[in-house]
C-alpha positions as a LaTeX table, in Angstrom:
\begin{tabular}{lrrr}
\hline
Residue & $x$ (\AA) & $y$ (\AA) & $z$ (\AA) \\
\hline
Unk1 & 106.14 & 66.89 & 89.17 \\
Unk2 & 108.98 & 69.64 & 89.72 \\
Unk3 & 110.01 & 70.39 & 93.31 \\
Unk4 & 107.99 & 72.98 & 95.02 \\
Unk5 & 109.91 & 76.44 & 95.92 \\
Unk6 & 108.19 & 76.64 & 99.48 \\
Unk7 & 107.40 & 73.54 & 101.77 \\
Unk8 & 106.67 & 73.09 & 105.34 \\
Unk9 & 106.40 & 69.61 & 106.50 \\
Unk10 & 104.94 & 69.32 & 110.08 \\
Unk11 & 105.30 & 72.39 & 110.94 \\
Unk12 & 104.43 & 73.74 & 114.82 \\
Unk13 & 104.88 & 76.64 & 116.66 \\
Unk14 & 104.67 & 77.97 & 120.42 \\
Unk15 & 105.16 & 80.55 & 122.68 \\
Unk16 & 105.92 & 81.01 & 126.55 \\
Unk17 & 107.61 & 79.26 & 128.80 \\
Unk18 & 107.13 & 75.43 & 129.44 \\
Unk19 & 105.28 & 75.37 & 132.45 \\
Unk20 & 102.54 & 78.21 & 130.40 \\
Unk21 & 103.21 & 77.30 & 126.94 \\
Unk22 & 99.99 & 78.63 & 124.24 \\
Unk23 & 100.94 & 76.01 & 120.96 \\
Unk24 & 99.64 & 78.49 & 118.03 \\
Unk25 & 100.27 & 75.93 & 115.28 \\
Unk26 & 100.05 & 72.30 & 114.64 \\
Unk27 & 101.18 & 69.89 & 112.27 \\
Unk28 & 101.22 & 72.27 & 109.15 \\
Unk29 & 102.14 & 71.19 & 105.90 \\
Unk30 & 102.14 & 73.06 & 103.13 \\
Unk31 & 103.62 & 73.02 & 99.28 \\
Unk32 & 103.93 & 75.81 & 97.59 \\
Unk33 & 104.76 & 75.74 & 93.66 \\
Unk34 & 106.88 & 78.28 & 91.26 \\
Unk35 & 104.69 & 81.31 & 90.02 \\
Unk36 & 101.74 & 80.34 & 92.05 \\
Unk37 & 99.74 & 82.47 & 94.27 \\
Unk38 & 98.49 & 80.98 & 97.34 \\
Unk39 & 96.20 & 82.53 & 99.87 \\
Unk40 & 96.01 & 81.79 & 103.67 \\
Unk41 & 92.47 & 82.85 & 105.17 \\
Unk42 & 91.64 & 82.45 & 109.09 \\
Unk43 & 90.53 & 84.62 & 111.83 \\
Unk44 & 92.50 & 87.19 & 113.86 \\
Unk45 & 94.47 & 86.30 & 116.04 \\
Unk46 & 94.54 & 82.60 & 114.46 \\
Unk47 & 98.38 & 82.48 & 113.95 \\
Unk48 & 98.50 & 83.88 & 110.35 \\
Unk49 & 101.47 & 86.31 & 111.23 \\
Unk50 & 103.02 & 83.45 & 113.05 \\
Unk51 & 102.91 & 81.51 & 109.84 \\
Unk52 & 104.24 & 83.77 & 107.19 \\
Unk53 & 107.02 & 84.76 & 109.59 \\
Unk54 & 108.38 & 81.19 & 109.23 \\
Unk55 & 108.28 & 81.30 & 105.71 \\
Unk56 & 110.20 & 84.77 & 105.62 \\
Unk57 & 112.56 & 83.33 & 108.59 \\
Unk58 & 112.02 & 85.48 & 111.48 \\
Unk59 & 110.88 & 82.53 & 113.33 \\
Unk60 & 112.27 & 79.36 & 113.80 \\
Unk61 & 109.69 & 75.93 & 114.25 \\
Unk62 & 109.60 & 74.47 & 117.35 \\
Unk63 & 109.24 & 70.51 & 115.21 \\
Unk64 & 109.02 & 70.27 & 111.52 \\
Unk65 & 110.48 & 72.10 & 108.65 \\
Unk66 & 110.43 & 74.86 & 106.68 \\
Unk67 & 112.39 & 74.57 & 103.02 \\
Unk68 & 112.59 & 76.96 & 99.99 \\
Unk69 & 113.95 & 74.77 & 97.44 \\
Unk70 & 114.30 & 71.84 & 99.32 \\
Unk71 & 116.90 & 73.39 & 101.70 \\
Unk72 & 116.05 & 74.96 & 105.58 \\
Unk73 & 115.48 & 78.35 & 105.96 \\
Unk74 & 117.44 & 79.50 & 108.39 \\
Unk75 & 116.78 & 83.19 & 108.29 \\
Unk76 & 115.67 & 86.28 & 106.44 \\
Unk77 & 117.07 & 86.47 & 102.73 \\
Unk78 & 116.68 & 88.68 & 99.69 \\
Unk79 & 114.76 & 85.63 & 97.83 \\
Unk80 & 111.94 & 86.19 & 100.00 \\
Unk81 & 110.43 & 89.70 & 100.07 \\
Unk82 & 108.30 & 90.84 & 102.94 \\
Unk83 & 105.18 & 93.20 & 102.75 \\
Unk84 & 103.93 & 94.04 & 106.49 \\
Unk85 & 100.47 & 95.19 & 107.65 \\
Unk86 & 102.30 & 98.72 & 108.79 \\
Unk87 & 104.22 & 99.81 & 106.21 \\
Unk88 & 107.24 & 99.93 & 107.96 \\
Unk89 & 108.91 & 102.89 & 105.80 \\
Unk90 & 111.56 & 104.82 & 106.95 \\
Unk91 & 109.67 & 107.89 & 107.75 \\
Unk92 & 112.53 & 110.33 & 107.02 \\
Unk93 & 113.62 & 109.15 & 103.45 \\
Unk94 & 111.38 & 109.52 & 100.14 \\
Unk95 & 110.03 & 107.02 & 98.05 \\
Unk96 & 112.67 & 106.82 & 95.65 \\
Unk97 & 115.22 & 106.55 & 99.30 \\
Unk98 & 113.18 & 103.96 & 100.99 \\
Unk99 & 113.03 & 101.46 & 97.44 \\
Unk100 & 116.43 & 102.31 & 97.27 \\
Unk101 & 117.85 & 100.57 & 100.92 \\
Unk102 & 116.57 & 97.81 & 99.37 \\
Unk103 & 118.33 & 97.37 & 96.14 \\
Unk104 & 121.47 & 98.76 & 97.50 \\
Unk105 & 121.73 & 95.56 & 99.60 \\
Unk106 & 120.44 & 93.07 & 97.05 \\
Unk107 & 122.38 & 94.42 & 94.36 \\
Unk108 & 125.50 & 96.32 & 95.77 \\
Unk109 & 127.81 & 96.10 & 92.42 \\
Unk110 & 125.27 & 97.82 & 90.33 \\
Unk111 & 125.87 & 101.36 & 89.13 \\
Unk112 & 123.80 & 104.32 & 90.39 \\
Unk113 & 122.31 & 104.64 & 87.14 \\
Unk114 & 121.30 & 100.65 & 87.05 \\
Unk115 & 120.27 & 101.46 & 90.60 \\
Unk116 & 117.78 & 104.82 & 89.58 \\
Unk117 & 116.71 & 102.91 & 86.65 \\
Unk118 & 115.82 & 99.73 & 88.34 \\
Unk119 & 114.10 & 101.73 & 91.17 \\
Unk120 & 111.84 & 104.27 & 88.87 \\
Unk121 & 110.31 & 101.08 & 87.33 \\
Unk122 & 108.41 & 99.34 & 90.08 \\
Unk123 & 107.74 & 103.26 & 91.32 \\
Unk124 & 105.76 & 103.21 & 88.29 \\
Unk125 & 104.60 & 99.73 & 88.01 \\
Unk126 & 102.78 & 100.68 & 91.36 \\
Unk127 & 101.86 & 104.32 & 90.01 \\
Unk128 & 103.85 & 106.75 & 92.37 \\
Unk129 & 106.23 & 108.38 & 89.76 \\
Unk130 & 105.03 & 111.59 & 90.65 \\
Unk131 & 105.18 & 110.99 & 94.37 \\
Unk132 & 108.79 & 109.78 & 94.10 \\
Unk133 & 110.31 & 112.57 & 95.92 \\
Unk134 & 107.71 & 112.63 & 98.91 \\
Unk135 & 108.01 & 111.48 & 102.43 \\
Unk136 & 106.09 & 108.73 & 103.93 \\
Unk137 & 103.98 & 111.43 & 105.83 \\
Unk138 & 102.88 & 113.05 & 102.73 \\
Unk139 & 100.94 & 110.16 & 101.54 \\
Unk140 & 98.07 & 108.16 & 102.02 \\
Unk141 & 97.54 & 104.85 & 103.62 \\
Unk142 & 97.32 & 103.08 & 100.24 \\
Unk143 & 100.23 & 105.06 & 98.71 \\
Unk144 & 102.33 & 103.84 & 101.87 \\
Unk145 & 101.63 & 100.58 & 101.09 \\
Unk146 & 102.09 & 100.63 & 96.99 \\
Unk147 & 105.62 & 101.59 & 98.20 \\
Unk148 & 106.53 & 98.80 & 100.10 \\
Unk149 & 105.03 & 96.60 & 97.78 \\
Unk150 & 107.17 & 98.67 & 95.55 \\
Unk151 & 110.31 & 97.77 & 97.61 \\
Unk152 & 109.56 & 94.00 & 98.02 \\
Unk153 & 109.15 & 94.26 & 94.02 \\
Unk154 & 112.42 & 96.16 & 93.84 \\
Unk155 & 114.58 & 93.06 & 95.27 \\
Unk156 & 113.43 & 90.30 & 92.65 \\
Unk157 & 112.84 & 88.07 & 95.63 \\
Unk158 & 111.09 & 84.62 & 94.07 \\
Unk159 & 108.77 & 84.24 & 96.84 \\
Unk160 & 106.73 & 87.33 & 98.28 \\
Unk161 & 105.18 & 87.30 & 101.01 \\
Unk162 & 102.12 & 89.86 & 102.22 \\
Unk163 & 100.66 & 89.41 & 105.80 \\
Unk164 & 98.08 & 91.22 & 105.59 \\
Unk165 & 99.11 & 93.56 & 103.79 \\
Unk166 & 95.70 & 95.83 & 102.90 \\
Unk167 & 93.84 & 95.66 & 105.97 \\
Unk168 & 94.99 & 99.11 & 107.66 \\
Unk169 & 93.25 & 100.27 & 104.63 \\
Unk170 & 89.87 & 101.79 & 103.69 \\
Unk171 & 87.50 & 99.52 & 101.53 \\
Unk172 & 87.62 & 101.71 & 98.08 \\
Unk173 & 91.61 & 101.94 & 98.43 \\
Unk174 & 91.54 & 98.15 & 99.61 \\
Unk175 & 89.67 & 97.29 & 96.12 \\
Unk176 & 92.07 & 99.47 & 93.83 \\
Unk177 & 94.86 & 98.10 & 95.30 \\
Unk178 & 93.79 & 94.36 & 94.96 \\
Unk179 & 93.07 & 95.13 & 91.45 \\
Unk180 & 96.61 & 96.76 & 90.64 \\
Unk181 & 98.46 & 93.72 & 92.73 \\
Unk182 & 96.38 & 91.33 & 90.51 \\
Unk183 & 97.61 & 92.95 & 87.62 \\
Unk184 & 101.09 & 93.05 & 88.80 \\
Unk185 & 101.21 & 89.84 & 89.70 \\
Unk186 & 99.56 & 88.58 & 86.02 \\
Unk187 & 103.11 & 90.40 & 84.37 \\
Unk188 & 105.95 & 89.03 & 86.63 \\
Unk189 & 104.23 & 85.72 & 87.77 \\
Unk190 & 106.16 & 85.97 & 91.16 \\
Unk191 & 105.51 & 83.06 & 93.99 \\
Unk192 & 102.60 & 84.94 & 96.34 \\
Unk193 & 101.76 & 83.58 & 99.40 \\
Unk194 & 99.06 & 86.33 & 100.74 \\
Unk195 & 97.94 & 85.87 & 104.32 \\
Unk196 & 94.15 & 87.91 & 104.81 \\
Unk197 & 91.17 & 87.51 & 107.10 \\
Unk198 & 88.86 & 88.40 & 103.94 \\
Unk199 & 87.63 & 85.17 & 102.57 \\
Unk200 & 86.34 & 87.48 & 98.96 \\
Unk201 & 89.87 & 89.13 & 98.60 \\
Unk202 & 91.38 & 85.22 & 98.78 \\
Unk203 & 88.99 & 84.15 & 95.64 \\
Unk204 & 89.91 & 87.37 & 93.70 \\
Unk205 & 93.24 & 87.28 & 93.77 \\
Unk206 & 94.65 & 83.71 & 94.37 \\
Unk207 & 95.08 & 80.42 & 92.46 \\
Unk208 & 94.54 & 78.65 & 95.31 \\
Unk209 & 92.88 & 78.72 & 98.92 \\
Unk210 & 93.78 & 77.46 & 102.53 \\
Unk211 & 91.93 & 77.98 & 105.60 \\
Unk212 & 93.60 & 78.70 & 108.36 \\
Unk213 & 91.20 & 76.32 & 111.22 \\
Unk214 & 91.42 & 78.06 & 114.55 \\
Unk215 & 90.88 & 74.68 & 116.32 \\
Unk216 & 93.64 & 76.18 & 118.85 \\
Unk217 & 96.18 & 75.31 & 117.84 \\
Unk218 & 95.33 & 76.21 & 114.43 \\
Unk219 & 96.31 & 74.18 & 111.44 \\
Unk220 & 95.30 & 74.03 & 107.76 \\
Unk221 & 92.68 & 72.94 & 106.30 \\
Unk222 & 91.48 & 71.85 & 103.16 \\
Unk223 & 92.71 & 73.67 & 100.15 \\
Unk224 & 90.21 & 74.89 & 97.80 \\
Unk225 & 91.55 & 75.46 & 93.86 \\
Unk226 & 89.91 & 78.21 & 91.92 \\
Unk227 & 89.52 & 77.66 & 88.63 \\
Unk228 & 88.11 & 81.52 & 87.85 \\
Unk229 & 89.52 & 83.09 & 84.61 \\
Unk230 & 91.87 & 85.95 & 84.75 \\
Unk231 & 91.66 & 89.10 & 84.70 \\
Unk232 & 88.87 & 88.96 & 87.12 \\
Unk233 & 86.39 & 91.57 & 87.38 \\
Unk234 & 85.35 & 92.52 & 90.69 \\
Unk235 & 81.99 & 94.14 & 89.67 \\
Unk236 & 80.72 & 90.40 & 86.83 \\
Unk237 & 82.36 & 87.98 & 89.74 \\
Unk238 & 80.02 & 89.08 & 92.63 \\
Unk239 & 77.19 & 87.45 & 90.23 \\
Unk240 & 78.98 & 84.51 & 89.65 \\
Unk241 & 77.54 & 81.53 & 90.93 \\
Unk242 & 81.26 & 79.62 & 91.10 \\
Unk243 & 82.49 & 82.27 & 93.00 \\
Unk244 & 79.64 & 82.55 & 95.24 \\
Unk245 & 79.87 & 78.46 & 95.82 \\
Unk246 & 83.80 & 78.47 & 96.45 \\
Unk247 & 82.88 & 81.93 & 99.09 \\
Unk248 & 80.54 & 79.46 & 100.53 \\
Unk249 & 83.00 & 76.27 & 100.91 \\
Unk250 & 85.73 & 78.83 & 102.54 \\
Unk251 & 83.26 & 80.32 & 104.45 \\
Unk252 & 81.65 & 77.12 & 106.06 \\
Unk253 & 84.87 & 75.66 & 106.56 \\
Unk254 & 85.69 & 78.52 & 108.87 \\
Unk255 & 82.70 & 78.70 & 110.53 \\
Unk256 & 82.60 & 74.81 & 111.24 \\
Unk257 & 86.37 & 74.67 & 112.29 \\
Unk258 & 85.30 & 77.90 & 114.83 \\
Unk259 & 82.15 & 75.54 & 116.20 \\
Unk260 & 83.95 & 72.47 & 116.76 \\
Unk261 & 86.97 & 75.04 & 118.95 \\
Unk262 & 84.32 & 76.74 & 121.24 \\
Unk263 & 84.43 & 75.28 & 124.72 \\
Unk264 & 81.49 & 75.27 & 127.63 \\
Unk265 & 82.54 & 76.45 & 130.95 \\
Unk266 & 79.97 & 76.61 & 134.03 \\
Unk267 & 80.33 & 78.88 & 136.56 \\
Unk268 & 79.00 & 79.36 & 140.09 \\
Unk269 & 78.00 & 83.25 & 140.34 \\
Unk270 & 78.73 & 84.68 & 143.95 \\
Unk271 & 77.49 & 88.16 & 144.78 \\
Unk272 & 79.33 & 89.78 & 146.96 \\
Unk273 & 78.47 & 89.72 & 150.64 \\
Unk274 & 76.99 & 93.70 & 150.42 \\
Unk275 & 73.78 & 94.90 & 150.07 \\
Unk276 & 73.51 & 99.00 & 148.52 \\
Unk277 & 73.04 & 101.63 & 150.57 \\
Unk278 & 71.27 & 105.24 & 149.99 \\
Unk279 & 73.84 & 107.87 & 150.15 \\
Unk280 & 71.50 & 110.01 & 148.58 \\
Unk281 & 71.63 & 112.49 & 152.17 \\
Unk282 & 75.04 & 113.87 & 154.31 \\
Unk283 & 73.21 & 111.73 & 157.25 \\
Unk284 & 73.33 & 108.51 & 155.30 \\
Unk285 & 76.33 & 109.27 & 154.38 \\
Unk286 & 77.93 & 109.67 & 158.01 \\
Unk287 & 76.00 & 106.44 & 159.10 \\
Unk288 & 77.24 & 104.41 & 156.53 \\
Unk289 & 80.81 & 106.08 & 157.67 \\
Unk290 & 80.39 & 105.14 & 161.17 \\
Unk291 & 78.64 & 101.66 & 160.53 \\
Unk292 & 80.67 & 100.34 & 157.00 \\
Unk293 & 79.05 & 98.65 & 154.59 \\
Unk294 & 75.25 & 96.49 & 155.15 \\
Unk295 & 76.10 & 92.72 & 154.35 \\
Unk296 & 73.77 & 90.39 & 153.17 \\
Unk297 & 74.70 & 87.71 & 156.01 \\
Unk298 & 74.05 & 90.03 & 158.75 \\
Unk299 & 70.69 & 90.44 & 157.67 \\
Unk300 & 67.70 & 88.61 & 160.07 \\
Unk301 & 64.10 & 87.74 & 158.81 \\
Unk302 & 61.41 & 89.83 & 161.60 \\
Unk303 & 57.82 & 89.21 & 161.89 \\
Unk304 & 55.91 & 91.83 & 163.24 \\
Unk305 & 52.16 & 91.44 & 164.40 \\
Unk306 & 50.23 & 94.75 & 163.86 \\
Unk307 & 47.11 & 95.05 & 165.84 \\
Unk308 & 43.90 & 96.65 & 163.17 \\
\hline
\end{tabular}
């Protein structure tokens, strides 16, 4: 079997200092092959971002490693292209400008017209030629994000990465998207790895599945293949009962991973040593003024003996 592109071999990850360290991930290993897309679901806030930032090299493991092609990554390079959750587009350059920082640094010794040429075809491979000349503010959410996937496209990285990348977005944009990503993805074969909290969008689009367990720290869990012919069709593989059994095996290894984290705590309740007052009246207001505040422990128990 050929060397994967991606690996991580015992992988963890922290933050804080040592005395109030929070470990986000454990023990992670992961292989990643050529042309394959691989999905990462888990919950917010389970360390998804954490992990993809690895991969892209923004962060550094505190134990393990994290190889593309056998060798350490080190930092952020032009064979792995990022797609964020926000966009991030220069807000005061075009479409055409914003694709075009990136392939003026991956590919500084081609000519302008290689350059325009090069650029105009992922425009149109994610359907924005005629919004080539607009700003970022003159677009929608889902056009934002066609261009950056645009841009990551643009640098022929072999690895792309996506943390999240359609979850800022309404659900009918969010489905048209997925479907033109697929499609994108079923004419260059890129490596994907697509981190998402959406257990359905996982099972469209990927070859393969990997829960994210939040047993804090988090760490993966058992990867599911699916075995779904492509092109997939959104509306026939809701009624499909593989696809509804592999939604269940993702789903119920989430939701068992979640059970086995949650912890008990008991607590003594104390109320506070005040009882209310009416302030409904200036002269209960001027008493409680003068007096402060009735507390429970200064209250006494009376019996009184009324004669009939």
């Amino acid at each position: 079997m050929s060397q994967p592109i991606l690996s991580l071999k015992n992988v963890s990850k922290g933050y804080g200092s040592k005395g109030a360290r929070t470990e986000v991930l454990r023990d992670i290993s992961l292989e990643v092959r050529e042309g394959e897309f691989v999905a990462i679901v888990g919950y917010s806030g389970s360390g998804k971002t954490t992990f993809i930032n690895m991969l892209a090299g923004l962060l550094k493991p505190d134990s393990g490693e994290v190889l593309l092609d056998g060798k350490p990554i080190t930092g952020p390079g032009p064979d792995r292209g990022l797609v964020f959750q926000n966009y991030s587009l220069l807000p005061w350059l075009t479409v055409t400008e914003n694709i075009a920082l990136a392939v003026d640094s991956v590919f500084p010794t081609w000519s302008q017209e290689q350059k325009s040429a090069h650029i105009a075809k992922y425009i149109a491979m994610v359907k924005l030629t005629k919004a080539a000349g607009k700003l970022p503010r003159e677009l929608s959410g889902g056009m934002r994000q066609r261009v950056s996937v645009a841009r990551a496209l643009a640098m022929d990285s072999r690895v792309l990465l996506l943390d999240e990348p359609l979850s800022a977005l309404d659900a009918l944009t969010r489905a048209n998207l997925q479907d033109d990503i697929s499609e994108i993805w079923q004419s260059s074969r890129k490596t994907v790895v697509w981190i998402t909290n959406d257990p359905d969008e996982a099972i469209l689009l990927a070859d393969r599945v990997i829960p994210l367990l939040p047993t804090a720290p988090a760490t993966l869990g058992q990867a599911i293949d699916i075995p779904l012919a492509r092109p997939r069709d959104r509306s026939a593989i809701n009624h499909d009962p593989q696809f509804k059994a592999l939604r269940n095996q993702l789903i119920n290894l989430l939701l068992a991973a979640k059970e086995k984290s949650r912890t008990t705590v008991s607590k003594k309740l104390v109320l506070p040593d005040i009882l209310p007052e009416d302030i409904s009246t200036p002269n209960s207001i001027q008493y409680l003024t003068r007096r402060g505040p009735r507390r429970r422990s200064e209250e006494k128990r009376e019996e009184l003996e009324v004669a009939s």
